[in-house]
N, C-alpha and C positions, 0 to 999 in steps of 0.2 A: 540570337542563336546562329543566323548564317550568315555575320560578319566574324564570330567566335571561330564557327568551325573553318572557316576560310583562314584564318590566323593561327588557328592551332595545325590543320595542313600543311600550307606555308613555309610554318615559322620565320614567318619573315612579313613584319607591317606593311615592307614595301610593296612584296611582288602580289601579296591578300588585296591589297588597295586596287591594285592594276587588275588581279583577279575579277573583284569586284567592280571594277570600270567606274572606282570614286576614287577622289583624293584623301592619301595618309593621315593628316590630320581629322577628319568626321572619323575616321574610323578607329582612329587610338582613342579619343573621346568616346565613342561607344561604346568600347570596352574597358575603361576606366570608371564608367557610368553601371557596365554588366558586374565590375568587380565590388562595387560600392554597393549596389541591389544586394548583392547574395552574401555579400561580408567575407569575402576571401579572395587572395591573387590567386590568379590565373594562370601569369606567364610569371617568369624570370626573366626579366627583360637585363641586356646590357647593350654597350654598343655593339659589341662584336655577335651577342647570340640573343635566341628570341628560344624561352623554351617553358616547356609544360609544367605546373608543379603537378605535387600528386592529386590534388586537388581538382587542379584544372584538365586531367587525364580522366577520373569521376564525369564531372560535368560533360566533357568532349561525347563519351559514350552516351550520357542520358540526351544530351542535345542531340544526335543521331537520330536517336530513336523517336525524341519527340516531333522532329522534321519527320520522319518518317510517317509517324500518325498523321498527322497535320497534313499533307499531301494525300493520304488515305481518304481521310475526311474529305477533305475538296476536291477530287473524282470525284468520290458516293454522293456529293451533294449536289454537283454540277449533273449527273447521270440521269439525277431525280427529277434537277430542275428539267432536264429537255424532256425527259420522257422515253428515253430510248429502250426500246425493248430487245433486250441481248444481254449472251451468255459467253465471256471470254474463259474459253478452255486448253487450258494448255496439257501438253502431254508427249512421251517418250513416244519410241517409231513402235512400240510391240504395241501399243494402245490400236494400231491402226489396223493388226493384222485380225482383229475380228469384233473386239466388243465396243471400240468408238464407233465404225461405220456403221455398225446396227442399230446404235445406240442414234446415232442423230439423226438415221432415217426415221426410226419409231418416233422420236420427240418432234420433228418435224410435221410430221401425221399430224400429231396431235396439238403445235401450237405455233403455227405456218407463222404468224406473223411476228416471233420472236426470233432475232438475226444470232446465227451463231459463229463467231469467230473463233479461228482454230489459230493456235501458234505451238508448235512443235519444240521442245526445247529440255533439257539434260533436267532429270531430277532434282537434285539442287539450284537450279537456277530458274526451276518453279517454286519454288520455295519460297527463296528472293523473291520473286517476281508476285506471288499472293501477300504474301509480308506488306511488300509496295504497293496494293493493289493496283499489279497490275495483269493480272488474271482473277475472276473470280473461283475458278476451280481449278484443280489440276488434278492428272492422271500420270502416278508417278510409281518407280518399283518399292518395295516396302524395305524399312530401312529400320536400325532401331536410334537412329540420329534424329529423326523424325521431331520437329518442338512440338510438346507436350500443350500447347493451346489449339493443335490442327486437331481438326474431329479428321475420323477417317470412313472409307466404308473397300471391303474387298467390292471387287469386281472381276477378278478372274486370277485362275490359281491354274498352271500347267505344269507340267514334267520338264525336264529339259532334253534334249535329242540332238544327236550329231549332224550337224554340216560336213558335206564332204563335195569335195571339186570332182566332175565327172572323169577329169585325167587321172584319178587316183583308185591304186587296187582297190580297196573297199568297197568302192562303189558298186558292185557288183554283187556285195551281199545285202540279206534283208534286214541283219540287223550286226551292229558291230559289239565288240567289249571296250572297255575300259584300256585292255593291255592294249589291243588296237590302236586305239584310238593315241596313246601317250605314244607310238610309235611311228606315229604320223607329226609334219610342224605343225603344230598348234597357236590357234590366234586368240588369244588372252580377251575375254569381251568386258564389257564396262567394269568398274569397281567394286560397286553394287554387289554384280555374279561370280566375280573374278574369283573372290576368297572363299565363295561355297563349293564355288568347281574344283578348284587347287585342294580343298579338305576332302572331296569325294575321291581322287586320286590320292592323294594319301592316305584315306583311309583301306585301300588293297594294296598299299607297298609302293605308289606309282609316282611319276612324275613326271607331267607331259613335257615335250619340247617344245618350249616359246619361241616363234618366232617372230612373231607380229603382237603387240597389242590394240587394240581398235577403243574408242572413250565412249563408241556408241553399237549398240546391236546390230542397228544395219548398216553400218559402218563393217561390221567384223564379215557380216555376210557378204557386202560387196567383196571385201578381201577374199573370200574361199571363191566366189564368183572368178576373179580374176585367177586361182590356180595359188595361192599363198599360204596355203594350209587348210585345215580342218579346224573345226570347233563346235563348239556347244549354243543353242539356241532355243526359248521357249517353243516347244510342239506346236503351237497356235501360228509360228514364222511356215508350215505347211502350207497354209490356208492363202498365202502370197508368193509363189514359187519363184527362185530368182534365177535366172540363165545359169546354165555350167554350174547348178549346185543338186542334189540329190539329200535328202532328209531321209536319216536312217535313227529306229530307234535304236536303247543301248540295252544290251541285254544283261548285264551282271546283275544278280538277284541282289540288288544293295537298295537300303533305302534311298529313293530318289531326289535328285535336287529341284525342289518348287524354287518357279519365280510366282510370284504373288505381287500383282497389279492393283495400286491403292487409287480410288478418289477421294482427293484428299482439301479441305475449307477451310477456313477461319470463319467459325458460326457468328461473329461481333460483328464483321465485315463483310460478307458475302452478297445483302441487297436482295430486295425480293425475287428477281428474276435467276437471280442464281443461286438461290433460297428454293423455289421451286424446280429448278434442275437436280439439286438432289434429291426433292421428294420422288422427282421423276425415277432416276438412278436408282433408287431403294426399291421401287415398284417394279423397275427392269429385271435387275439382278432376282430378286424374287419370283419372277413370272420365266427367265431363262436359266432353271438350275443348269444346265451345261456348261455353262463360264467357270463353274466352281468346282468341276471336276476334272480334274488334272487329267485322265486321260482320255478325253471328249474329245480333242484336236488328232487323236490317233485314228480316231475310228474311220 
């Protein structure tokens, strides 16, 4: 399967061969050999081109996936054979502004000698990365893209509240509108939040001015820090105050835009050590109802 996928990338025996750091011939023979196994061509081979049938575009995906397991596999088992006691958690920057750090002090308390690695990294590319194991957990914003084999569990649910750069009128009040706020440049924050905030402004008539967009949260916050606009941020971004920024809520009586903070598994995959980090989690979030109440970060 990964002289196939090497050759179906490629398209080309030659430079698959070099890829692969063997010579051309073992490797047309191995796949002459993969076409005779399964009963079907693969490529359409000619002099001038190397190319996929339908067939061979089928197989390409499911060989993907089955490397993919297969690598899963051999972590989890290598993990076992040492013995290693740790929890790879990955997670977005809002995870850090209250319920991770609490979270690992408490688990800490309670099981010193389990190491826990942290890697910080975009929602989607925890995804990928649990898929591949290679995070057992992640802490990611809720999505309805989400694959249907991740179990989930909430862990914190907030309002969202204005950033503003101290050079800017606003800032001077306790809380802004919506009109305000579209009337100020506006910094466009992840994908995720992007299209709930743009529908809360359309839904009074509004539309803010973009003038920046950021791919991460505190990404968007640095930007209002440096004087580039205004924007929207979960209430809990309080709780980590950044230079030259002021957190104002919004006052329009409108239903509010929740960000909702998922931890999120693959129950097949996940290994006992991070098997009992969610029982942890489950036992957290039920002993701090505060995380689940969207305006606990105001008070």
């Amino acid at each position: 399967m990964r002289l196939f996928i090497a050759v179906a990338e490629e398209l080309h025996f030659g430079r698959a061969a070099r890829r692969l750091n063997m010579s051309q011939p073992p490797l047309s023979q191995s796949i002459k050999r993969l076409e005779l196994d399964l009963g079907v061509q693969l490529f359409n081979r000619s002099r001038r081109s190397t190319e996929l049938t339908s067939a061979g575009r089928v197989f390409l995906d499911h060989a993907r996936r089955t490397l993919l397991q297969v690598n899963l596999a051999r972590e989890a088992t290598q993990r076992e054979a040492l013995k290693i006691p740790e929890v790879r958690l990955s997670f977005v920057g809002p995870a850090l502004y209250r319920v991770l750090p609490k979270a690992i002090v408490r688990y800490r308390s309670l099981a010193p000698d389990i190491q826990i690695r942290l890697f910080e990294r975009a929602s989607p590319d925890q995804i990928t990365g649990i898929q591949g194991g290679e995070f057992d957990v992640g802490f990611v914003l809720a999505s309805p893209s989400l694959p249907s084999d991740f179990e989930t569990l909430l862990v914190e649910r907030t309002v969202q509240i204005a950033a503003v750069p101290m050079d800017c009128p606003l800032v001077q009040k306790d809380r802004i509108s919506l009109t305000e706020l579209a009337e100020q440049p506006f910094i466009l924050p992840p994908e995720r939040n992007a299209e709930k905030i743009l529908s809360i402004f359309r839904s009074v008539g509004l539309v803010p001015m973009v003038a920046q967009e950021a791919s991460q949260i505190n990404t968007a916050i640095s930007l209002v820090s440096a004087g580039l606009g205004c924007t929207m941020v979960p209430a809990t971004a309080k709780l980590k105050p950044a230079p030259n920024v002021r957190y104002l809520p919004i006052s329009d009586t409108i239903r509010p835009v929740l960000t909702e903070l998922l931890m999120v598994w693959l129950p097949d995959d996940i290994g006992k050590w991070g098997d009992a980090f969610v029982d942890f989690m489950q036992d957290f979030v039920r002993d701090n109802e505060e995380v689940l109440d969207p305006n606990s970060a105001l008070r």
